[in-house]
C-alpha beads as a LAMMPS data file, in Angstrom:
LAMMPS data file: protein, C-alpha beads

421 atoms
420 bonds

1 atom types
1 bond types

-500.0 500.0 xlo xhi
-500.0 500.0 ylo yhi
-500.0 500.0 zlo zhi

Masses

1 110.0

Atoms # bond

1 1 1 -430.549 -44.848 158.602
2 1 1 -432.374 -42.110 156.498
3 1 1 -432.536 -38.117 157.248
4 1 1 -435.315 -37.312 158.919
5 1 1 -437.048 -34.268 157.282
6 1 1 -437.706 -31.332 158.610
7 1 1 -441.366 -31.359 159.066
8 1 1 -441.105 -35.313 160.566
9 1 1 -438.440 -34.073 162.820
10 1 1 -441.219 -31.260 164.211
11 1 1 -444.149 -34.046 164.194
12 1 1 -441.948 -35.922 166.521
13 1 1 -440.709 -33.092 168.816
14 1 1 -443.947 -30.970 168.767
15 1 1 -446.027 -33.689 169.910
16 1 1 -443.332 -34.775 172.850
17 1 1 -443.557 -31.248 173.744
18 1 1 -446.853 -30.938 174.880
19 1 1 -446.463 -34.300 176.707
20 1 1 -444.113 -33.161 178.532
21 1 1 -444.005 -29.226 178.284
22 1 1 -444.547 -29.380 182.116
23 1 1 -441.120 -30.488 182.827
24 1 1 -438.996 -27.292 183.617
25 1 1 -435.595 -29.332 183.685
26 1 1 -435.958 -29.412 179.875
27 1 1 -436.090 -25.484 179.227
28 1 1 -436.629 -22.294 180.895
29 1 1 -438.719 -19.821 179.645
30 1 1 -439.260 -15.703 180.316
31 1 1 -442.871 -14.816 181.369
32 1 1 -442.935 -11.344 181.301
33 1 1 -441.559 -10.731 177.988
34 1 1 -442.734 -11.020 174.352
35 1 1 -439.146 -13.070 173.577
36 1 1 -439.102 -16.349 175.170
37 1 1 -435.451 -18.074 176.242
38 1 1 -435.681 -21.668 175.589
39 1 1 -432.996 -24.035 176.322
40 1 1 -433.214 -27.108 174.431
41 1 1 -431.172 -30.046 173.047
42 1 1 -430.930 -31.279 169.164
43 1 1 -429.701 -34.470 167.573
44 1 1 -427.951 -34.865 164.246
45 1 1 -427.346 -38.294 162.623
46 1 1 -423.831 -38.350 161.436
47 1 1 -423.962 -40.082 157.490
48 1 1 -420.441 -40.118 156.080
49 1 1 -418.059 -38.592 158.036
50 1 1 -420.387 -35.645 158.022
51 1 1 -420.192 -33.927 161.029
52 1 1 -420.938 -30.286 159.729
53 1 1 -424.010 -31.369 157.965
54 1 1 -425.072 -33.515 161.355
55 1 1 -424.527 -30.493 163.497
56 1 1 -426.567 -28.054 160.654
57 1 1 -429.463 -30.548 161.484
58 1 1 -428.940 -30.957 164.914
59 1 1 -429.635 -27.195 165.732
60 1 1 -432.467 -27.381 163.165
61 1 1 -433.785 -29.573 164.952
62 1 1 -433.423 -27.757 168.513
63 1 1 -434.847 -24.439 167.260
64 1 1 -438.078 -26.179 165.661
65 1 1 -438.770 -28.292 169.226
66 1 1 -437.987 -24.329 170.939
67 1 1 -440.981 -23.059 168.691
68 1 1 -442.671 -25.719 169.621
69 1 1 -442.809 -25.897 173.360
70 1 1 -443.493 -21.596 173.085
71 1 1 -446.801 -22.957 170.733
72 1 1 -447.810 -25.046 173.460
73 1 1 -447.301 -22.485 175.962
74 1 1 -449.585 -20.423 173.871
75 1 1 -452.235 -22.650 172.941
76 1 1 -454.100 -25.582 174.770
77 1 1 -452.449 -28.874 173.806
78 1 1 -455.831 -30.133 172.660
79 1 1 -456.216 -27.378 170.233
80 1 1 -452.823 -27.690 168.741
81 1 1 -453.694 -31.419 168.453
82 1 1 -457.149 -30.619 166.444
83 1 1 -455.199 -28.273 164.385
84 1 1 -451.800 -29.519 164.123
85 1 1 -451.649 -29.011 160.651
86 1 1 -452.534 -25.126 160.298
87 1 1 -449.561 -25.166 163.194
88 1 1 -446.884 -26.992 161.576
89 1 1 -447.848 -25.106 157.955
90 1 1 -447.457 -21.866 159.966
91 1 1 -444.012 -23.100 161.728
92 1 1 -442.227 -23.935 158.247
93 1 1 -443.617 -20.678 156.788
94 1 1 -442.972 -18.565 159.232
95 1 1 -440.204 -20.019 161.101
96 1 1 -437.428 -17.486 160.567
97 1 1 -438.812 -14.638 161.302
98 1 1 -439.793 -16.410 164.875
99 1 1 -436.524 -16.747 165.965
100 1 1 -434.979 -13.950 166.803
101 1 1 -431.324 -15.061 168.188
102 1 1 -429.823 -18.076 169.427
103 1 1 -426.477 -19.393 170.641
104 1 1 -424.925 -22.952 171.071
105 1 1 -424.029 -23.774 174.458
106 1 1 -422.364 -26.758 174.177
107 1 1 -422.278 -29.525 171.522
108 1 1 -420.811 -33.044 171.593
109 1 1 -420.258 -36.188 169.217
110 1 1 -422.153 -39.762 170.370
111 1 1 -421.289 -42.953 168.430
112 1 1 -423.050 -41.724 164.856
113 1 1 -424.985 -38.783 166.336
114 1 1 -423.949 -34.971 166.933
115 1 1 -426.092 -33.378 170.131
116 1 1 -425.774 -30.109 170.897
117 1 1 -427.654 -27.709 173.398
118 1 1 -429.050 -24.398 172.080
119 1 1 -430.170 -21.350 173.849
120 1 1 -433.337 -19.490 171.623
121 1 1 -434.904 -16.216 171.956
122 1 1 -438.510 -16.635 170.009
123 1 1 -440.979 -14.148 169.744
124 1 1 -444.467 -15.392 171.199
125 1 1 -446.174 -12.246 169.716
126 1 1 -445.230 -13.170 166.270
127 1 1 -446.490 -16.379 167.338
128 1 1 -449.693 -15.745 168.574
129 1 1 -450.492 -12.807 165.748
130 1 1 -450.215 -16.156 163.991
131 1 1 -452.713 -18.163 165.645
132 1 1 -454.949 -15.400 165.620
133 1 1 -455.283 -14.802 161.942
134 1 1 -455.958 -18.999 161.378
135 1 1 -457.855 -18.810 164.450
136 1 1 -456.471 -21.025 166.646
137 1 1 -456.472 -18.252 169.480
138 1 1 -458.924 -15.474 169.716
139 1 1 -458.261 -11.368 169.311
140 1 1 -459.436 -9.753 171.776
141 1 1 -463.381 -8.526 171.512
142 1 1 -463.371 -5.204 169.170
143 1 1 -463.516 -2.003 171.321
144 1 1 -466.158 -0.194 170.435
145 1 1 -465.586 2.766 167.970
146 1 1 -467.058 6.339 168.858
147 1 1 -467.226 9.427 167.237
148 1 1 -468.100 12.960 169.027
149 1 1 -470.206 15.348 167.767
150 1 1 -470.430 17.995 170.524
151 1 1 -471.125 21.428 169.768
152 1 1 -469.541 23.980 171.856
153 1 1 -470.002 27.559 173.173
154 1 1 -468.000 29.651 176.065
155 1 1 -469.413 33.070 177.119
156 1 1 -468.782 35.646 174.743
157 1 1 -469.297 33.502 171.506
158 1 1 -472.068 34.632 169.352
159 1 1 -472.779 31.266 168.909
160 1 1 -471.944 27.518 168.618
161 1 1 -469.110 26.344 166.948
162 1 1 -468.912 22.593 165.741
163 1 1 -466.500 20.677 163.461
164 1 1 -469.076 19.226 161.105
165 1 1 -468.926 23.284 159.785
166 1 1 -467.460 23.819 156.819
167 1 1 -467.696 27.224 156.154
168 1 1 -465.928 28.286 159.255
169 1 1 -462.433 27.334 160.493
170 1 1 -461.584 24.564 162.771
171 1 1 -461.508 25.929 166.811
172 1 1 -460.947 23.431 169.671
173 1 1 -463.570 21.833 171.071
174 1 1 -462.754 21.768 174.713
175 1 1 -465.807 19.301 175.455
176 1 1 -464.787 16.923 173.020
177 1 1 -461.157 16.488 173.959
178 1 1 -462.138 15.761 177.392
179 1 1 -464.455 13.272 176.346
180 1 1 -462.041 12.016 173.810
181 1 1 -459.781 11.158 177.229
182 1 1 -461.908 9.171 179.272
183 1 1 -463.336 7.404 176.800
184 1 1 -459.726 6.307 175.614
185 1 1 -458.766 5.416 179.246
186 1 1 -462.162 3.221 179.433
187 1 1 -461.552 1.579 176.112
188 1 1 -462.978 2.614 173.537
189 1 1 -461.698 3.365 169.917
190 1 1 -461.865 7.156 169.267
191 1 1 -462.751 8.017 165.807
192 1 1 -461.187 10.982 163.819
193 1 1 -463.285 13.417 162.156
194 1 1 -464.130 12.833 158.634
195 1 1 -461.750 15.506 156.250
196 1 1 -463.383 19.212 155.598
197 1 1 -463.338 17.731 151.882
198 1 1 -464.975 14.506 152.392
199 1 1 -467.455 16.484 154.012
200 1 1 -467.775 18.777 150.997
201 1 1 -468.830 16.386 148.641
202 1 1 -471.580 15.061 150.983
203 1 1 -473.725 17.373 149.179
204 1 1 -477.285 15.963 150.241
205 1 1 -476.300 16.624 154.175
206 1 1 -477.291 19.277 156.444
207 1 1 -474.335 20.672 157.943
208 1 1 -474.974 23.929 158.478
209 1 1 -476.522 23.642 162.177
210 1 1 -475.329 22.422 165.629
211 1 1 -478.528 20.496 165.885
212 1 1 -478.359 17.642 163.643
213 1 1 -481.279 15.371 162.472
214 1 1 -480.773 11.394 163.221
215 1 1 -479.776 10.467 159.576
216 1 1 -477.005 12.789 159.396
217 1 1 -475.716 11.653 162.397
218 1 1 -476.120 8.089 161.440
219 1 1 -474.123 8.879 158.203
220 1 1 -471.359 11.026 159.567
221 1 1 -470.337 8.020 161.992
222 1 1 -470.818 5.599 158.973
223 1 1 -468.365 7.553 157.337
224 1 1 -465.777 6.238 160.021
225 1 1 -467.353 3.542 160.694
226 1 1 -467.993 4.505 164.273
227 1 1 -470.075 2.235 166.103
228 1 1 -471.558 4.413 168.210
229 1 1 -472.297 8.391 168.087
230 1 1 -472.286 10.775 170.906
231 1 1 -474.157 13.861 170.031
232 1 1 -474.756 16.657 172.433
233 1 1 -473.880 20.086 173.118
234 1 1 -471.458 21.876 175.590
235 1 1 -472.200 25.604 177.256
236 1 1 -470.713 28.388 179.445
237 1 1 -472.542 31.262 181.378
238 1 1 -471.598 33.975 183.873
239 1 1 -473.628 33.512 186.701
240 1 1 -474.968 36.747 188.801
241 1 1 -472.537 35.205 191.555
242 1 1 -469.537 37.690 192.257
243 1 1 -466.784 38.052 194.365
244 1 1 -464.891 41.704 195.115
245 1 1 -464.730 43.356 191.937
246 1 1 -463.205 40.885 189.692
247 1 1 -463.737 37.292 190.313
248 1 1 -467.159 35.611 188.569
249 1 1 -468.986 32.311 189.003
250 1 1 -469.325 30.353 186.077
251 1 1 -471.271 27.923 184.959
252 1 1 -471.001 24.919 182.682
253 1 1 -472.984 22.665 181.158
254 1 1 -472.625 19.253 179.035
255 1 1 -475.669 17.348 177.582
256 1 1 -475.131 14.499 175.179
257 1 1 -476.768 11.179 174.067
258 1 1 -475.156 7.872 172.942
259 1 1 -476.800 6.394 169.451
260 1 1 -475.917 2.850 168.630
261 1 1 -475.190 3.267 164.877
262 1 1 -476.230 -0.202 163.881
263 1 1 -479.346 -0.370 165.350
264 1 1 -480.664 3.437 165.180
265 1 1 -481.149 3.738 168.707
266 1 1 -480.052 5.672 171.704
267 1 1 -478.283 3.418 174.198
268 1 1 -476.906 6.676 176.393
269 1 1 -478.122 9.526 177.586
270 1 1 -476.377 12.128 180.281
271 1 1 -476.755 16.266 181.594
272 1 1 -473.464 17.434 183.985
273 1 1 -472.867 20.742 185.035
274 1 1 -469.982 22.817 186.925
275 1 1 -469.161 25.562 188.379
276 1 1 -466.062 27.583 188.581
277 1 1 -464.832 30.735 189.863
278 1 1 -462.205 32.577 187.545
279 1 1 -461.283 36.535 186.724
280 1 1 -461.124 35.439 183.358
281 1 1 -464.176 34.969 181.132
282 1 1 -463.225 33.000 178.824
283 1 1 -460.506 30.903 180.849
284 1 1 -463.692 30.836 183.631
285 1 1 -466.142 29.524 180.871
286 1 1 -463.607 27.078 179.513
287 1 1 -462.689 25.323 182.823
288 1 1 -466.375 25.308 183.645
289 1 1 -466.762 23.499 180.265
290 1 1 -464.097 21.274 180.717
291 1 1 -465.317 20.187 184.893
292 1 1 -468.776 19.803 183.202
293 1 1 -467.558 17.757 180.739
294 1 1 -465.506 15.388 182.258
295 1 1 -468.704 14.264 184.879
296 1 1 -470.432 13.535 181.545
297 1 1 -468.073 11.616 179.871
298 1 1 -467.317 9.623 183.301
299 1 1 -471.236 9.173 183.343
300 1 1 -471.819 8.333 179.939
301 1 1 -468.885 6.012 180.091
302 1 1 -470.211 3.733 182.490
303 1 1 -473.477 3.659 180.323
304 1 1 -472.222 2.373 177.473
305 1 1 -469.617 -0.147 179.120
306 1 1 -472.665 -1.581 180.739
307 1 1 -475.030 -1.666 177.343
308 1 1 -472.219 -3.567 175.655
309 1 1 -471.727 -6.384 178.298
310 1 1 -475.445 -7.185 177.749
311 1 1 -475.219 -6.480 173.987
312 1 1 -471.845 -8.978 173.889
313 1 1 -474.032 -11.695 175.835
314 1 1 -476.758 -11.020 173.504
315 1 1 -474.582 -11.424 170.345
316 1 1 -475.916 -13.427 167.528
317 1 1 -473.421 -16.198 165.988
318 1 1 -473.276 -17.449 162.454
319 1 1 -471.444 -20.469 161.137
320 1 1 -469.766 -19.843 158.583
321 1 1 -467.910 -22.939 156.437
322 1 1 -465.121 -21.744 154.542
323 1 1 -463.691 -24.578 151.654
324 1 1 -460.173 -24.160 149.737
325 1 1 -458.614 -23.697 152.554
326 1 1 -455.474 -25.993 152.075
327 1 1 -454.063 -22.201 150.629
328 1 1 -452.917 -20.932 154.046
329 1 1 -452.258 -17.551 152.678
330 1 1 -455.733 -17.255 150.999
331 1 1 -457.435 -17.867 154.207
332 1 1 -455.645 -15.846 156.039
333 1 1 -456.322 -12.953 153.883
334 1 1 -460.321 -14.002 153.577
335 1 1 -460.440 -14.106 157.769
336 1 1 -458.600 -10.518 157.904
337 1 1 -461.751 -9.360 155.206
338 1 1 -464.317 -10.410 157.273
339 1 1 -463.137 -9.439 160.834
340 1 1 -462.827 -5.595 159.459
341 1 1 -466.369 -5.701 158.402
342 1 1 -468.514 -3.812 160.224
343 1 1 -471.039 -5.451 162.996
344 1 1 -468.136 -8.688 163.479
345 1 1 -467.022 -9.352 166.844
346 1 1 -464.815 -12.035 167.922
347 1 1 -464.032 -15.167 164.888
348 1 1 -463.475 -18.291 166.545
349 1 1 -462.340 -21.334 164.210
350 1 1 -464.485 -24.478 165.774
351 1 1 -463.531 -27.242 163.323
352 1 1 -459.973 -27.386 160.817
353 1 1 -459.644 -29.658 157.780
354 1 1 -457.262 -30.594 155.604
355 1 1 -459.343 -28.213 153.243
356 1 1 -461.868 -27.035 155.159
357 1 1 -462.452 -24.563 158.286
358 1 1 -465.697 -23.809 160.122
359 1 1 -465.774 -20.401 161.794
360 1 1 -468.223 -19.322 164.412
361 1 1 -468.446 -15.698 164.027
362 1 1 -470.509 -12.663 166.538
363 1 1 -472.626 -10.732 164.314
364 1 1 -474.967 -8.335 164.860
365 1 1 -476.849 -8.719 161.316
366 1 1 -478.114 -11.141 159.446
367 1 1 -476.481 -13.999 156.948
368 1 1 -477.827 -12.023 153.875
369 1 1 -476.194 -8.919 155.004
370 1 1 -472.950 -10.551 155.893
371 1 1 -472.657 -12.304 152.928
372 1 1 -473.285 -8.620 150.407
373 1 1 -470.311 -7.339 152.587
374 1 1 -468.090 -10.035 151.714
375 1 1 -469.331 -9.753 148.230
376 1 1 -467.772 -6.074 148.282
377 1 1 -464.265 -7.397 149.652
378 1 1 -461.502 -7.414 146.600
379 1 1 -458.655 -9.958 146.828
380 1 1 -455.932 -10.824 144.567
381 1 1 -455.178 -14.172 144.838
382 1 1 -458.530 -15.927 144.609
383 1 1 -462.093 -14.847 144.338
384 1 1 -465.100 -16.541 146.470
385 1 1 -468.159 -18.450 146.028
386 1 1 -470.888 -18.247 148.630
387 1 1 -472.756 -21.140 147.537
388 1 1 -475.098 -21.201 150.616
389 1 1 -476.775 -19.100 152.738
390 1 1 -479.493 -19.795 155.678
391 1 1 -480.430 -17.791 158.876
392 1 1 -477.141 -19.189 160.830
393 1 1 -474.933 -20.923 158.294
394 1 1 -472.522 -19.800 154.932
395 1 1 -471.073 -21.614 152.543
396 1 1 -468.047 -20.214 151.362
397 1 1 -465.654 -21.383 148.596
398 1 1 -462.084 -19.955 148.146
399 1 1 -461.522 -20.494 144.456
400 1 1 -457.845 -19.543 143.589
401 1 1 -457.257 -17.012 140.828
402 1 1 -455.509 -19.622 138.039
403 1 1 -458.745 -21.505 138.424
404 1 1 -461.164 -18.676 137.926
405 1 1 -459.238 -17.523 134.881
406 1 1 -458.291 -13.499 135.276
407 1 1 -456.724 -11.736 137.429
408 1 1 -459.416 -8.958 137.911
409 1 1 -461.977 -11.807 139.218
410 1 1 -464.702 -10.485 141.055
411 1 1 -464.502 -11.618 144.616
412 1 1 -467.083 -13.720 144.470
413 1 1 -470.874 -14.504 143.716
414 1 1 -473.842 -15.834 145.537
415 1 1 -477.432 -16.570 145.859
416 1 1 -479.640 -16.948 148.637
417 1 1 -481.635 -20.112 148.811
418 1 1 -484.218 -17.634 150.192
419 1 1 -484.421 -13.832 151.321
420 1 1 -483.876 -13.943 155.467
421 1 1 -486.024 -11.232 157.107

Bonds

1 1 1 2
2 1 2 3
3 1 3 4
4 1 4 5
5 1 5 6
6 1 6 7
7 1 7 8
8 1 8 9
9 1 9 10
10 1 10 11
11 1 11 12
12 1 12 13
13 1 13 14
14 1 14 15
15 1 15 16
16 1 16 17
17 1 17 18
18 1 18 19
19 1 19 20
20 1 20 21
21 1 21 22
22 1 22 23
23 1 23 24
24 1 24 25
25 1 25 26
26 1 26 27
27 1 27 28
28 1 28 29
29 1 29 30
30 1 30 31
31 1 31 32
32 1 32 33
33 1 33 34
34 1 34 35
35 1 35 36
36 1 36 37
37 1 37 38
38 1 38 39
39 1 39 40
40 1 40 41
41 1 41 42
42 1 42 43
43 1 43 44
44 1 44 45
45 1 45 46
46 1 46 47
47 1 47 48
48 1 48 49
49 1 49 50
50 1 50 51
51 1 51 52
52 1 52 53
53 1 53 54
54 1 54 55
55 1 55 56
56 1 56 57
57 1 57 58
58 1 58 59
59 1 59 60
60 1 60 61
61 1 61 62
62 1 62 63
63 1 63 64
64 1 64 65
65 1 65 66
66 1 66 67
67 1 67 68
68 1 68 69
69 1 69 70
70 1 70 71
71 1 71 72
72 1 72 73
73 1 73 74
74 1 74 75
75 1 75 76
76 1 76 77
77 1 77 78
78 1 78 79
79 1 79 80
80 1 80 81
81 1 81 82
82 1 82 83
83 1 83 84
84 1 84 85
85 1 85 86
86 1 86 87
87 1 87 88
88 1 88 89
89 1 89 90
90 1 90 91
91 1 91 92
92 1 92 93
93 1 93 94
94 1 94 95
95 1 95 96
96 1 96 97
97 1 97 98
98 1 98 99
99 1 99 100
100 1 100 101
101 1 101 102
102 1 102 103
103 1 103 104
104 1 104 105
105 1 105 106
106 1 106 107
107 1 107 108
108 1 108 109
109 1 109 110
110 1 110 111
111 1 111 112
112 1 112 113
113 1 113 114
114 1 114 115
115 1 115 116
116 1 116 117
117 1 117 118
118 1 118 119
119 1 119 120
120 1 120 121
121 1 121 122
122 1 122 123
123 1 123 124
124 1 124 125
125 1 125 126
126 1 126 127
127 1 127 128
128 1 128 129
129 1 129 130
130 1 130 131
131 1 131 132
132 1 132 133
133 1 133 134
134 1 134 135
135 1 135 136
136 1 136 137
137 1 137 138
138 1 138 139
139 1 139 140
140 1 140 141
141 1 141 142
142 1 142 143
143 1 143 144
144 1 144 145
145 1 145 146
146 1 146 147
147 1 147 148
148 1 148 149
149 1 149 150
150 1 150 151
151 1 151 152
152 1 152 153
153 1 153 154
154 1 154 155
155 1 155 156
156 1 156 157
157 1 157 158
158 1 158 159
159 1 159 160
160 1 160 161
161 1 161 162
162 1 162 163
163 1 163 164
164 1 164 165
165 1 165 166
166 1 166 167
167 1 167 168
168 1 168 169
169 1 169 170
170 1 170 171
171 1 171 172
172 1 172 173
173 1 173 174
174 1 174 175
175 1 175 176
176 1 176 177
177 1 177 178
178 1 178 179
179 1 179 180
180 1 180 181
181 1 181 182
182 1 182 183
183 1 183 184
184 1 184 185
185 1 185 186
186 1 186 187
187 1 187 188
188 1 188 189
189 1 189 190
190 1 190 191
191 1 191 192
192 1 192 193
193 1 193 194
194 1 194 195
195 1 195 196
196 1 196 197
197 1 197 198
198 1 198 199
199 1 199 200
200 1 200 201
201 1 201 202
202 1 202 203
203 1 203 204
204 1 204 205
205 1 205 206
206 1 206 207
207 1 207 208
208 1 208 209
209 1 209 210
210 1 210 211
211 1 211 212
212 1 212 213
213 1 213 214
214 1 214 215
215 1 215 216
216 1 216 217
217 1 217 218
218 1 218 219
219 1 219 220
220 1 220 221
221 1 221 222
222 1 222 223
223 1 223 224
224 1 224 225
225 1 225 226
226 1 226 227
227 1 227 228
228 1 228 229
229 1 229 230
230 1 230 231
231 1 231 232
232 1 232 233
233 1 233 234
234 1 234 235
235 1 235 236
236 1 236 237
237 1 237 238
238 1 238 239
239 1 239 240
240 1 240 241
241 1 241 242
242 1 242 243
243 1 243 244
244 1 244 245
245 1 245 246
246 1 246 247
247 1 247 248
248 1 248 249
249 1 249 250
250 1 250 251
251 1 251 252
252 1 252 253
253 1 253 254
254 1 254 255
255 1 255 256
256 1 256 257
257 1 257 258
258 1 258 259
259 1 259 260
260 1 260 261
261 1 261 262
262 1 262 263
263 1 263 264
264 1 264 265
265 1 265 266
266 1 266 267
267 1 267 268
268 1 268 269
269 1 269 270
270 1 270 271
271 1 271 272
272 1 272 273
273 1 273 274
274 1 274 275
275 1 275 276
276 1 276 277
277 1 277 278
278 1 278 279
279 1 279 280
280 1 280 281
281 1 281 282
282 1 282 283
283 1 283 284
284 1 284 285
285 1 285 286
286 1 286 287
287 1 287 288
288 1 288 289
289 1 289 290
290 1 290 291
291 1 291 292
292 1 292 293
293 1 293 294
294 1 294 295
295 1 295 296
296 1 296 297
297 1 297 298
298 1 298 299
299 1 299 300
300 1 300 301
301 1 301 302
302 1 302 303
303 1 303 304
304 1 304 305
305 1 305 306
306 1 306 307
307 1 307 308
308 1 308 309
309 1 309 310
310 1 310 311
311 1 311 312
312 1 312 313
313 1 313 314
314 1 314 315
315 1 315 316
316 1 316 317
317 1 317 318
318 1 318 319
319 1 319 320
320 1 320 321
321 1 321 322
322 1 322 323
323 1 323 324
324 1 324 325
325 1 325 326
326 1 326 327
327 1 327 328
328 1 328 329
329 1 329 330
330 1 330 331
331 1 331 332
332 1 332 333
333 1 333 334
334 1 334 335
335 1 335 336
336 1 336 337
337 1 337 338
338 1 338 339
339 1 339 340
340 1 340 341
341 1 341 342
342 1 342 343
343 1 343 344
344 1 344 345
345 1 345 346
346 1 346 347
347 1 347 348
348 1 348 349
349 1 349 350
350 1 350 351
351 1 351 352
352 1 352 353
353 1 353 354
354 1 354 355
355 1 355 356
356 1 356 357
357 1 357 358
358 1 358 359
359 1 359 360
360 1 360 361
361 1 361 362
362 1 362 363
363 1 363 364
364 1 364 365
365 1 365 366
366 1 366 367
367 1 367 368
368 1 368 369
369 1 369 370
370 1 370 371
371 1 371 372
372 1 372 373
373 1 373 374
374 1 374 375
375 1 375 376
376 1 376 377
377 1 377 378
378 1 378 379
379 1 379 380
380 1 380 381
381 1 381 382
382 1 382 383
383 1 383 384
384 1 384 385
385 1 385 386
386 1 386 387
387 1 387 388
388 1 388 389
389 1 389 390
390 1 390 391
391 1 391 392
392 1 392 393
393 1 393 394
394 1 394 395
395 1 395 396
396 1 396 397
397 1 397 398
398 1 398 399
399 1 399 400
400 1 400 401
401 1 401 402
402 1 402 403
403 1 403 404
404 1 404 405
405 1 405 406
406 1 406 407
407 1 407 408
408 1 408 409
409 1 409 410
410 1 410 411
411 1 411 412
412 1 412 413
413 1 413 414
414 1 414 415
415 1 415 416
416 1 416 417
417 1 417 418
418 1 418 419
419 1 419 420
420 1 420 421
């Protein structure tokens, strides 16, 4: 009787498993860890006197059926089915480096076969980081990405002091750090600052102000690709409020509005203040600062969670066919392109081929758009070919680098069938 290979041992054992993946008897597996304990059983066929060889296989065998029933606890059985073979490609390229220990409990010789019973630690993470990039599972929706742009000013400053200034030293920005924190615990994706030198050669920008004009704005978050902007301005006084001869009333203030970068357009808008009582005046004007700017940043918070639930059931989808795919590795690299462009929410693969994948994609643009930003991607292995283009669909070719004929290929080329407004 012939060897088995490896890849018709899995067909067999990956497609018993998700009959009967229900049946606990069979294995055991950890729920509340990334590495999942499988128990499982392996056969070996025993072909001249070889018993070493049969027992090589038979634990080959057992660890391939262990990644398999942690696949089908990851995955719906029917979508393993429809894309069995982007799952048994990824198990026989990746297969190692999902195991990450295993033991034989006990092992036997039957007739002309060599069974043992193996114990397998396999990382579902790796896994499922797996079946995301192919998309056989989904990421999870993209937080949204913010940057702050609050001016600040405490009593006793002469006036406003901003990080978007480069001719004066960094200070902290009390306001902006206690935004920073609640829109971290709600979230959201803070966004650094861009660099003091970045800044400097943005020449044709008005810095010099704490009141910046809409396209500045616009272009500072672009520069970190932020998705949305919060602009505002934070403020201290000492109130006429005293009491004995040392301890002052403070008050502070926090007034800010949320832009939505892509679409130019304020989606947020919020005025908090606070008072404090303090000996100090500038410890008294900070904490009023900080109280005021922690009911904003609550307030705001809420805004903007609720404006992207409706924009997220709003979303616009494009289909987007993707050919060459047979080259795992080249499609993997073309899906990791697209889903760090900017305005792409969640990728969902609807339809696998043998050399072929549809992709529904969220995107807040149109096809025209989408397709100049892929233009813009560089890869090394292959270039594309967007031979298509309509208000909801894109043709996309993957044509690998030997076949294009240089190394330095351009990523790709396309034309529109017909300019989308």
């Amino acid at each position: 009787m012939p060897f088995f290979s490896q890849k018709k041992i899995f067909l067999t054992f990956f497609i018993f498993t998700l009959v009967l993946v229900s049946i606990q008897t069979s294995f055991s597996i950890e729920p509340s860890s990334d590495l999942k304990t499988i128990v499982v059983t392996g056969t070996g066929l025993i072909d001249k006197n070889n018993v070493a060889k049969a027992r090589e296989n038979a634990i080959s065998e057992s660890l391939i059926t262990a990644i398999g029933i942690v696949m089908s606890d990851l995955a719906p059985s029917d979508m393993l089915v429809s894309n069995f073979q982007s799952a048994n490609e990824i198990l026989f390229t990746h297969k190692d480096s999902f195991i990450n220990d295993y033991r034989v409990l006990a092992e036997t010789k039957y007739d002309n076969r060599y069974r043992v019973l193996v114990q397998a630690k396999i990382s579902a993470g790796k896994i499922k980081q797996q079946f995301i990039e192919i998309g056989i599972l989904s990421s999870e929706t993209k937080k949204p990405k913010v940057l702050f742009l609050i001016s600040q000013q405490n009593t006793g400053d002469i006036q406003p002091h901003y990080w978007w200034d480069i001719q004066s030293p960094g200070l902290e920005n009390k306001a902006e750090t206690i935004l920073s924190d609640i829109f971290s615990r709600k979230g959201f994706v803070v966004k650094g600052h861009p660099s003091s030198t970045t800044l400097f050669e943005t020449k044709d920008l008005v810095l010099n102000t704490p009141e910046l004009d809409q396209n500045t704005i616009i272009r500072l978050a672009k520069l970190v690709q932020a998705d949305i902007a919060v602009v505002g301005r934070s403020f201290a006084e000492q109130t006429s409020n005293t009491m004995g001869k040392d301890s002052h009333s403070f008050k502070g203030t926090l007034m800010a509005r949320a832009i939505n970068i892509s679409k130019e357009s304020e989606i947020g808008k919020t005025s908090q203040t606070a008072n404090t009582v303090n000996i100090n005046e500038i410890s008294g004007g900070l904490d009023a600062i900080s109280q005021s700017a922690s009911l904003a940043g609550e307030d705001l918070a809420v805004q903007l969670i609720s404006s992207y639930s409706k924009k997220e059931n709003e979303q616009s989808f494009i289909k987007i066919v993707v050919e060459g795919t047979r080259i795992l590795s080249n499609f993997v690299k073309f899906r990791n392109a697209l889903s760090s462009l900017n305005n792409v929410g969640e990728i969902r693969s609807s339809e696998m081929k043998s050399n072929e994948t549809t992709l529904t994609v969220e995107y807040r643009d149109n096809t025209n758009t989408l397709a100049e930003s892929l233009m813009l991607q560089s890869f090394d292995s292959f270039g594309i070919n967007i031979s298509n283009i309509s208000p909801d669909q894109l043709t996309i070719v993957l044509v690998p680098v030997e076949k294009t004929g240089a190394v330095d290929t351009p990523a790709g080329n396309f034309k529109a069938d017909k300019t989308i407004e």
